[in-house]
N, C-alpha and C positions, 0 to 999 in steps of 0.2 A: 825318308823324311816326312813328318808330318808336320804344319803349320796352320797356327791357327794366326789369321789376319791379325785378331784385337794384339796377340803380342807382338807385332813390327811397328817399328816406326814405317811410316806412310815409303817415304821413298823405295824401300827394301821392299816392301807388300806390292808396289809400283814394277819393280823389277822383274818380279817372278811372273806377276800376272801378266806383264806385257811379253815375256820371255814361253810364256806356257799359254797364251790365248792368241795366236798365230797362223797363217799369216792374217793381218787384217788391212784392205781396200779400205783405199786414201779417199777422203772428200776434199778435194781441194776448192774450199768455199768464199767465192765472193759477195759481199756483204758490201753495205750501203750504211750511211747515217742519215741523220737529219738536215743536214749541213752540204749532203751530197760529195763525201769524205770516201772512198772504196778504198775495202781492206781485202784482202788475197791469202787464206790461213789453210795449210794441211790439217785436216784431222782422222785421227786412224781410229778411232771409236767409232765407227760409220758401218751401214749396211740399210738392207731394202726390206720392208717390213710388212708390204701389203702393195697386193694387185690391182684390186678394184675398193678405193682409190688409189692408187700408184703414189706408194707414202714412203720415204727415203727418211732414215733420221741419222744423224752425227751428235754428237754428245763435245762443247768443247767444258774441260775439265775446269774448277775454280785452283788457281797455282797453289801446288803443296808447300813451296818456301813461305809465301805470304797473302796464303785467301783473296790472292785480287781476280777480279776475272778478263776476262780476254777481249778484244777488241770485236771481233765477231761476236758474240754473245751480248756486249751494247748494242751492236749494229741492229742485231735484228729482235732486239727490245724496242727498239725506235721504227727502225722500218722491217716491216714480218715478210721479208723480201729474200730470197738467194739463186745465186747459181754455184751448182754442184761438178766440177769437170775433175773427170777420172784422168788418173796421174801414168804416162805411159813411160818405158824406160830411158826414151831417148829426152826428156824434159826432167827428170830427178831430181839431178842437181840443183835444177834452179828454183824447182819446188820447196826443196829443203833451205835454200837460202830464202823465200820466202816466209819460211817459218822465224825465222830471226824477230826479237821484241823490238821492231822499229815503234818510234814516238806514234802515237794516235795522228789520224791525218794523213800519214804520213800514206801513199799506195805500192803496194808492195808490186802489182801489176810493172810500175813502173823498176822499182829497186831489183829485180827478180829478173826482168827483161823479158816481161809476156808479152802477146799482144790482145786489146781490148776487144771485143766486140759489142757492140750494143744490145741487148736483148730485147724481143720483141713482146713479151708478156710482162718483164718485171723489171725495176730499175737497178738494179745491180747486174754490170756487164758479164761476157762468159769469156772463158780462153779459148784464144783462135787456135794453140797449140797441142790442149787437148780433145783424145779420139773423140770421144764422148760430152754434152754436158747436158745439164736438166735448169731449164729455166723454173725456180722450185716458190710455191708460196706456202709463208709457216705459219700451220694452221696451230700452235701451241709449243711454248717454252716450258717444261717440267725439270726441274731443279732437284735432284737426289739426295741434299746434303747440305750444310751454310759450312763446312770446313773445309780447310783445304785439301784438295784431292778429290772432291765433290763434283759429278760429272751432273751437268744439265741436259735432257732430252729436247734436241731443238728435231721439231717433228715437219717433215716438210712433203707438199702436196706438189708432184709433179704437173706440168702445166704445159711443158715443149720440151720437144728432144733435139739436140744438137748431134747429130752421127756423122764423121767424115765417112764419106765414100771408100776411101784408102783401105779401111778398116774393114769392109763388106766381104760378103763370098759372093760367087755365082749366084745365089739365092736370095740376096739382097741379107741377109742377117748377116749378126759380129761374128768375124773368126778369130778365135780367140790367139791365133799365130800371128794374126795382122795385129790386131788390138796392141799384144807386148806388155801387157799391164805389169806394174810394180804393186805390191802390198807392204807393210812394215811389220817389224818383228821385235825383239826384245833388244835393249841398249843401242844399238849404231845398224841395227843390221836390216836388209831389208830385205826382200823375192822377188826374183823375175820371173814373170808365167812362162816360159817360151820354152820351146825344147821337149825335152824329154820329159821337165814336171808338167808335160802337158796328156792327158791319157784319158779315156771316157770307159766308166764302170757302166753297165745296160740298168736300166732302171724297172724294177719290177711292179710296173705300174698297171699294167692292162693284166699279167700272168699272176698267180700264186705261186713261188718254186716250194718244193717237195719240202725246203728248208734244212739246216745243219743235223738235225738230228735223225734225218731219216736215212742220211747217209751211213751207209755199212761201217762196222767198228773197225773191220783190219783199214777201210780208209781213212777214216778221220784219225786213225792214229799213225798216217804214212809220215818217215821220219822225209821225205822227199817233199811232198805235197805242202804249203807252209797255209795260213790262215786263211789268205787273199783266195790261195786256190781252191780250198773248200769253199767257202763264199761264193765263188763262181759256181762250183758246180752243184749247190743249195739250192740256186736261183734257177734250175730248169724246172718246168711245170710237169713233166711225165718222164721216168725213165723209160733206155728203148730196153727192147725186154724181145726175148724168142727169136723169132725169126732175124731181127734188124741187129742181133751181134752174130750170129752164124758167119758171115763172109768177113766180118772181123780175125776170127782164126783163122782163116787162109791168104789175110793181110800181108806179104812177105816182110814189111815192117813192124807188125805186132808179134808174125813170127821171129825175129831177129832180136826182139826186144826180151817175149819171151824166156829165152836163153840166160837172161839174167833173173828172172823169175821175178820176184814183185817190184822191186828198185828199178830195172829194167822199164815198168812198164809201166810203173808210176814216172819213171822220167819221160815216159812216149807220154802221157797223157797232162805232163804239166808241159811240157812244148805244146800241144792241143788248146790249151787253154791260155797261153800265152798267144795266141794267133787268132783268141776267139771262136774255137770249134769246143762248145762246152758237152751238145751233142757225140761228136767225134771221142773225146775223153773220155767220155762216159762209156762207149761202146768197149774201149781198150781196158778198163778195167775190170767193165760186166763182163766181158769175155774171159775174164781170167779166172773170179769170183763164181761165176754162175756153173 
């Protein structure tokens, strides 16, 4: 399928990209008027966009039925004020009933069944219930569009961190198993971090690895070994070579493996790399190859 935006009507162009640009973290953002009116709005156009200043942006959309805009998006036309509190799995539901088009005024905090806290930098309060919040000042509203479906860049300067404890390691930082965070997805659907979708790829930050291409042809074309696994084993910075696979063949598990000749030994070496011996994998194959 190929699709070009300009021919869909907005809601179907809405569907796909939300269904195909996934998962995306929630800003569940409380806002303030002039009036001293707090409003309490999910939005999943969200992420963090700079360090040094520590600038978070959400984007709330202008409505595709009928170009009106969102209560938060007055809010902080008037007062350039928010807090930002990350949505974890056990508060969901009441998140998403907060999204409901209650009357202006009206505080969702209340309708929703948060509880308020006062912020000590800005005046709109933060959630007592969520892990996380960012007491945030908006240093800039940038507008993408006057139609509807037209997202606004509300740009926000962190100012204080809200961290429950609950959510710590031994180390004092987030684990992301405590955290439990929820993200949104395309139509109804939403992600729970927890589990098994939880897993850490090594970052090739300080090493160069050798990279895909320098990997041997009979490997990269192992019907065993699948994408993920090359990619791992891309990423080491020296093959071991000579000496350091010699007691590889006297392995009684490389020998056993062996026996099946390269499927064999390519399954010894994707078990290796599923355990994170990318080292180890490598010896089992050079040993077979060299």
């Amino acid at each position: 399928m190929i699709i070009k935006p300009s021919d869909l009507p907005i809601p179907r162009l809405q569907a796909y990209l939300q269904s195909a640009i996934t998962p995306r973290p929630i800003a569940f953002v409380s806002s303030i008027d002039t009036q001293g009116h707090v409003n309490l709005s999910p939005f999943s156009f969200f992420n963090m966009f700079s360090m040094n200043p520590p600038i978070l942006i959400f984007s709330p959309s202008r409505r595709v039925r009928d170009n009106t805009t969102k209560h938060t998006l007055q809010n902080v036309q008037e007062v350039p004020e928010v807090t930002i509190n990350i949505v974890s799995y056990n508060m969901v539901e009441q998140t998403s009933l907060a999204s409901c088009e209650f009357p202006k005024g009206v505080n969702e905090f209340v309708k929703a069944g948060f509880t308020e806290i006062s912020s000590q930098l800005v005046r709109p309060p933060y959630v007592a219930e969520s892990p996380v919040s960012f007491e945030c000042r908006v240093k800039q509203v940038l507008p993408l569009g006057e139609s509807g479906g037209a997202g606004n860049l509300v740009i926000c300067e962190v100012l204080l961190m809200h961290i429950q404890d609950a959510v710590l390691d031994t180390h004092g930082m987030i684990d992301p198993h405590k955290l439990d965070v929820v993200a949104r997805m395309g139509k109804n659907f939403y992600s729970r971090v927890q589990g098994e979708s939880i897993f850490e790829v090594a970052k090739p930050n300080e090493k160069i690895g050798i990279g895909y291409d320098a990997i041997p042809e009979t490997i990269r074309n192992s019907t065993i070994l699948t994408g993920n696994d090359l990619g791992r084993l891309g990423n080491i910075e020296k093959l071991p070579e000579g000496s350091e696979l010699a007691p590889m063949r006297d392995d009684p598990e490389w020998l056993l493996a062996s026996y099946q000749g390269e499927i064999g030994l390519h399954q010894l070496a994707k078990r290796y790399l599923s355990e994170g011996k990318i080292t180890e994998a490598w010896k089992v194959l050079l040993a077979w190859v060299s």
